[in-house]
N, C-alpha and C positions, 0 to 999 in steps of 0.2 A: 564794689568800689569803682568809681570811677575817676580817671584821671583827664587833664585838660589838656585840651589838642585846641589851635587853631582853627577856625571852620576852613581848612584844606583837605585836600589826603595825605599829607605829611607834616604831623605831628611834632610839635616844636614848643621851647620853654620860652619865661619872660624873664631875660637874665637870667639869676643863680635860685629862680623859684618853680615849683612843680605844687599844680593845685589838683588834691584828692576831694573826692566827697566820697564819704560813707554810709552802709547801710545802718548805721549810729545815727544818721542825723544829724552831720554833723561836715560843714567845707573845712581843710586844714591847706595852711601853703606852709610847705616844707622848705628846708634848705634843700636842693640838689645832692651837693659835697659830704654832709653828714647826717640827712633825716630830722634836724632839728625844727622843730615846731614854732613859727611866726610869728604865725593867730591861728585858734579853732573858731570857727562863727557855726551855729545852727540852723538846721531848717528844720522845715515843719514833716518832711515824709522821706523816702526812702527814694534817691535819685534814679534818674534811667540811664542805665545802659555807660555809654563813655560819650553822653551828649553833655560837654562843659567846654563852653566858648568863650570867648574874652573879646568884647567891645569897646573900644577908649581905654575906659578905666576902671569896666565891671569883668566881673566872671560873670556867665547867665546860670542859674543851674534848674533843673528842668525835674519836676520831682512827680511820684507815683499818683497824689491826692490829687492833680492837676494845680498843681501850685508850680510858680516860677517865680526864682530870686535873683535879684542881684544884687550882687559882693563887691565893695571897693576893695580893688589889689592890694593896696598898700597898710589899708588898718582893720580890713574884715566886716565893718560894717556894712549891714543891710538900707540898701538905697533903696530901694522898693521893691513890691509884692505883688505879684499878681495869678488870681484866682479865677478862674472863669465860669461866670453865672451859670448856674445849669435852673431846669425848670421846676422841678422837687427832686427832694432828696433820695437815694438811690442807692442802691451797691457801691463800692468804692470802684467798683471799674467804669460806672458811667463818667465818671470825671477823670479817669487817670488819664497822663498823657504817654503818649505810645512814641512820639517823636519831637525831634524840634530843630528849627536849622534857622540862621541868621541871615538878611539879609542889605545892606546901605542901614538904615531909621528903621527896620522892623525885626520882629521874630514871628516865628511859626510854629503854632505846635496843631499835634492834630491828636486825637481821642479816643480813646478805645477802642468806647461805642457808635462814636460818630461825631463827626462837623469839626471844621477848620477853625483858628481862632488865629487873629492877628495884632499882636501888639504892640506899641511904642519902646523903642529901647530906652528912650531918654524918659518916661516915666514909667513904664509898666501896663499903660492903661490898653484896655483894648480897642483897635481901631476899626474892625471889619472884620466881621462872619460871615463867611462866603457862602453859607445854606445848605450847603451839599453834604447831607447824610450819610454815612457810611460808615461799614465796619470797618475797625484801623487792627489791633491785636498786633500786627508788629511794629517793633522799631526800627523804623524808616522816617527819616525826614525829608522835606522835601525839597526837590533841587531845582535850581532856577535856568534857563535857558532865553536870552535875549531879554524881553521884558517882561517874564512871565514865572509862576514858579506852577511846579507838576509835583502832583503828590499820586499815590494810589493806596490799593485798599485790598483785600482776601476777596473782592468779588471780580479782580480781576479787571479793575479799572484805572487807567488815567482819566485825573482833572487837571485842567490846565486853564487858569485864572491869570488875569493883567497883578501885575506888581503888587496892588495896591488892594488885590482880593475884591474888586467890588464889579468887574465885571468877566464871567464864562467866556473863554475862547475857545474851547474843543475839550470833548471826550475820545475816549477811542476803549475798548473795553477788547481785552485779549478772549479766545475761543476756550484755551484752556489755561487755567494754572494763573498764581500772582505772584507778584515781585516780592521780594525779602531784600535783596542789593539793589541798588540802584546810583546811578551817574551819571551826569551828562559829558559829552566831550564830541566839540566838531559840529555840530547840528545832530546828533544820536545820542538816545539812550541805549547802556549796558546797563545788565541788570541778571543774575538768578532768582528763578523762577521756585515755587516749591513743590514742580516735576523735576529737579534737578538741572534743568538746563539751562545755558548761558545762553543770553539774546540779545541781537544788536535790533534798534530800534530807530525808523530811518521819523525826524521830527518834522521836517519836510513833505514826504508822502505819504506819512502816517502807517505806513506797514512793517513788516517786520522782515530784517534784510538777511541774517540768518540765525539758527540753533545749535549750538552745540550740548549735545548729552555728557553732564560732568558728573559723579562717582556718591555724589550726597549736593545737600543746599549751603548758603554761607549766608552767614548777618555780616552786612557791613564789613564784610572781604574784600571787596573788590576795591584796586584802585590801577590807574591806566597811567603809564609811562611814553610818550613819544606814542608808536602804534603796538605798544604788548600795556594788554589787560593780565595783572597779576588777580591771582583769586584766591582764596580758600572756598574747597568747596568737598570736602572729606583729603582729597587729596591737594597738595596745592602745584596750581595749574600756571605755566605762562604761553597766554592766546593772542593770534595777531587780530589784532581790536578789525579790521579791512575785512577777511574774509574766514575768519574764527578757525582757523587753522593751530592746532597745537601744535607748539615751539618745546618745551618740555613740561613735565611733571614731576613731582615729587611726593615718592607715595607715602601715605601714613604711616607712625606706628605705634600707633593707638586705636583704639576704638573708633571714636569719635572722630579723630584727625583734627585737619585745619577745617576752623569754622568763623575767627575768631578776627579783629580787626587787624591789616598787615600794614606796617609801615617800613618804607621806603627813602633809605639816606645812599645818594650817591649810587654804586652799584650794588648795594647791600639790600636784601629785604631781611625783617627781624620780623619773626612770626611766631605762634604757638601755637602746640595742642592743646586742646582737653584738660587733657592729663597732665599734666607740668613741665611736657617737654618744647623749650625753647631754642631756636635756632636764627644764626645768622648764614645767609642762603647768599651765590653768586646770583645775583640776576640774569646773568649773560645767558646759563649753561645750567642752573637750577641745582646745583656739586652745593652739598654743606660745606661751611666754613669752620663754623664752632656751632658746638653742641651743649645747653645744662637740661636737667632733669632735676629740678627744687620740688617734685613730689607732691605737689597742691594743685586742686581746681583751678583753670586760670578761663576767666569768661570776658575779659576784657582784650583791649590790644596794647602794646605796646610803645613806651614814649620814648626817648631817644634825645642826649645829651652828652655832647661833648667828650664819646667814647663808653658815656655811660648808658645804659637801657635802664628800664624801670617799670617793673609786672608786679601788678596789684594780684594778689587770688581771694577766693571765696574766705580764706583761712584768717582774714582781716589782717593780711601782712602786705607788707609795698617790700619787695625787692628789688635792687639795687646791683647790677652785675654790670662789672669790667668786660667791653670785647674784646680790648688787645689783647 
C-alpha cells in the first residue's frame, strides 16, 4: 500500500483527503476524519513503494508493469497513461519501474533492468531517453541538484544528465558498494550505501567527504533537518550532516528495526519497525515520546495530519492513530 507524500521529505495532506493505492489495483482518496471512500479509480499493476506525488491537479502513480497514471484529485479519473516502449517482450521485470521522482513539466522514472525515461506531466508522453543502460532493482528515484537530475544503479554508479535528459554531464562510479538512500542538500549527496554505511558526497569535487558505519541499510530513510541527517538504518540514527558525527541513536526492538520511510513534523520524528511497532521520538535527544504496537508488517512510512498519523501495513489495513 502506498500513501501520498508531496515530492518533499515531509509528508503532507491536500485538505481533509489522504490518497492510497493498493496492491488491488486500485488509487482510493479517503476522508482523513473517518476513512470514508471519495472515489476508488484502477490501475493496470501493482504500485511502488510510497512513490505517489501530486502535480497541479493529478496524483502520478508509478506501477510495477512500467506503467504510469494520472489521477484527477477531485473525481478520480484517469487523464493519461504512460507505458514505456520496450524492444521485445520480456520478463515483467525488464519493464517494471524501480523508481520515479517529479520535477517543474517532467517525471522520471528509471527500470529495473536498465535506462532512464523522461516524460511530460501535462500529457504522459515521453520526452527523452537518456541511453544509459543500467541495472536499477532498487527504489531510488532520482534527485535533482541545480540543473541537473543524478540517478544511480547496484554497479555503483552516478549519472548525472541536464534537466531535460538529452545531454551527459559526469559520471563518478563508487570503488565499493551502491546507494539504497539517497539526497541532495547544500551542493552534497547523503546517502546509505548497501555496506551499511552513511556517506556524504562532496557534488563540487566529486569525492567522498566522509563514512559512517551504521548497524544495517535503510530504503528511503534518510531525511536532513538544518545540519542532522535522521536515518533508519537497523537502528535509528541522528548524524551531524558536516562531519558525520553521531548526535544519538535509538536502538531497535525488533529484528529488522528502522528501515522504513521517517517523517518529520516540527520536533517530532514518527517512524516504524518491521514489525508493527510505531513511534513518536524527540528529535533533540532521540527519548521516545509515545509508543503503539498494531502487530502487522508495516513496509511503508508514515503520513501525518493534524495530530493524526496514518500506517498503511502489508495486512491491507491503513490505520489511523491519535498522538495526543
Amino acid at each position: 500500500m502506498s500513501l501520498f507524500a508531496k515530492p518533499s521529505p515531509f509528508p503532507s495532506f491536500l485538505a481533509l483527503a489522504i490518497y492510497v493505492a493498493t496492491n488491488g489495483y486500485q488509487v482510493h482518496n479517503l476522508k482523513t476524519r473517518n476513512g470514508n471512500i471519495l472515489f476508488s479509480s484502477p490501475i493496470v499493476s501493482q504500485p511502488i513503494g510510497a512513490n505517489l506525488f501530486v502535480h497541479e491537479n493529478k496524483l502520478i502513480v508509478a506501477q510495477r508493469n512500467g506503467a504510469v497514471d494520472a489521477i484527477d484529485l477531485k473525481s478520480g479519473k484517469q487523464l493519461w497513461h504512460h507505458r514505456s516502449a520496450v524492444d521485445k517482450k520480456g520478463n515483467p521485470l525488464d519493464v517494471s519501474i524501480s523508481g520515479i521522482s517529479i520535477n517543474n513539466k517532467s517525471f522520471f522514472v528509471s527500470k529495473h533492468w536498465g535506462n532512464v525515461y523522461i516524460g511530460s506531466l501535462k500529457t504522459g508522453a515521453t520526452t527523452e531517453t537518456p541511453g544509459v543502460t543500467y541495472e536499477s532493482r532498487i527504489q531510488l528515484s532520482s534527485v535533482f541538484y541545480n540543473n541537473s537530475m543524478i540517478f544511480t544503479n547496484v554497479a555503483g554508479e552516478l549519472h548525472t544528465f541536464d534537466i531535460e535528459g538529452s545531454k551527459k554531464e559526469w559520471m563518478h562510479v563508487f570503488e565499493k558498494g551502491y546507494l539504497l538512500s539517497l539526497i541532495e542538500n547544500n551542493g552534497s549527496l547523503y546517502g546509505i550505501n548497501n555496506l551499511k554505511e552513511l556517506i556524504r558526497f562532496d557534488l563540487v569535487t566529486k569525492a567522498i567527504k566522509w563514512k559512517k558505519p551504521l548497524l544495517d541499510v535503510g530504503y528511503q530513510s534518510l531525511i536532513i533537518d538544518e545540519d542532522v541527517i535522521y536515518i533508519g538504518a537497523g537502528n535509528l540514527y541522528a548524524v551531524n550532516k558536516n562531519d558525520g558525527k553521531i548526535i544519538w541513536q535509538k536502538e531497535k526492538e525488533s529484528e529488522e528495526g528502522f528501515k522504513r520511510p521517517l517523517t518529520l513534523i516540527d520536533k517530532t520524528i514518527y517512524c516504524t519497525e518491521t514489525n508493527g511497532l510505531i513511534y513518536s521520538i524527540n528529535k533533540i535527544d532521540g527519548n521516545v515520546i509515545k509508543k503503539w504496537n498494531i502487530k502487522e508488517p508495516i513496509w511503508s512510512g508514515i503520513n501525518y495530519n493534524k495530530g493524526l498519523i496514518f500506517v498503511p501495513t502489508i495486512k491491507k489495513r491503513l490505520y489511523t492513530i491519535k498522538t495526543y
